[in-house]
C-alpha positions in Angstrom: -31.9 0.7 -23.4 -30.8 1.0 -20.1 -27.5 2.3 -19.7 -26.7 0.2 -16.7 -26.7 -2.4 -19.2 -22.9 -1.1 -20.4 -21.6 -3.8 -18.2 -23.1 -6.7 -19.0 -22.3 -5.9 -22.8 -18.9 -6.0 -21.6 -19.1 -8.7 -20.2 -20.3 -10.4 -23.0 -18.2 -8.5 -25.2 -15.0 -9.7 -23.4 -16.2 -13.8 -23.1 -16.8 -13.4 -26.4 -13.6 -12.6 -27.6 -11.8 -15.3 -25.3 -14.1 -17.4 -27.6 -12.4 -16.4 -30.4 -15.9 -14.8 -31.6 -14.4 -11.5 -32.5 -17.5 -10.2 -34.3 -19.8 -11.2 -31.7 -17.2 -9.5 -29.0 -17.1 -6.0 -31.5 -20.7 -5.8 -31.1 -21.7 -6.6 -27.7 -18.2 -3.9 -26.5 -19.8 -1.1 -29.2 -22.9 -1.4 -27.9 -21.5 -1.5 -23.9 -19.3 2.0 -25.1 -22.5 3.6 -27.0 -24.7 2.4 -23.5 -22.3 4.3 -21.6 -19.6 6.7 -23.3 -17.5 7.0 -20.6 -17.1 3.2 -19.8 -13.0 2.8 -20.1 -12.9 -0.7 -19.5 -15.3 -1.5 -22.5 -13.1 0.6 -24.4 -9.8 -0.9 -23.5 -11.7 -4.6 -24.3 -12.3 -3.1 -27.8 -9.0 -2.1 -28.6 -7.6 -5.3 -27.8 -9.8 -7.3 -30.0 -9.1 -4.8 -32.5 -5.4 -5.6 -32.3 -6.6 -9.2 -32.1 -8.4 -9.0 -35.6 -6.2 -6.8 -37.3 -4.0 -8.4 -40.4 -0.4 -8.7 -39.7 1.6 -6.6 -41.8 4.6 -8.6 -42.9 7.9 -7.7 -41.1 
């Protein structure tokens, strides 16, 4: 795949998650970060779903 293609995963990546379609916005951000390793933004996008998804530990 072409790695200019990072982007567009991300961008996909990050509607999806305003969508509330965490899995779909895991895959298209994993594939965006293995397109292009060094692409920050993609990697920031994952983290927050991944807080997003995480279970909430009692308090």
């Amino acid at each position: 795949m072409d790695p200019r293609l990072a982007r567009a995963f991300n961008n996909i990546g990050f509607c999806a998650g305003q969508l509330g379609k965490l899995d779909m916005a895991v895959a298209a951000l994993e594939t965006a970060i293995r397109l292009d390793p060094t692409n920050q933004v993609a990697k920031n996008n994952l983290a927050a779903i991944q807080r997003i998804d995480e279970p909430q530990r009692p308090e």
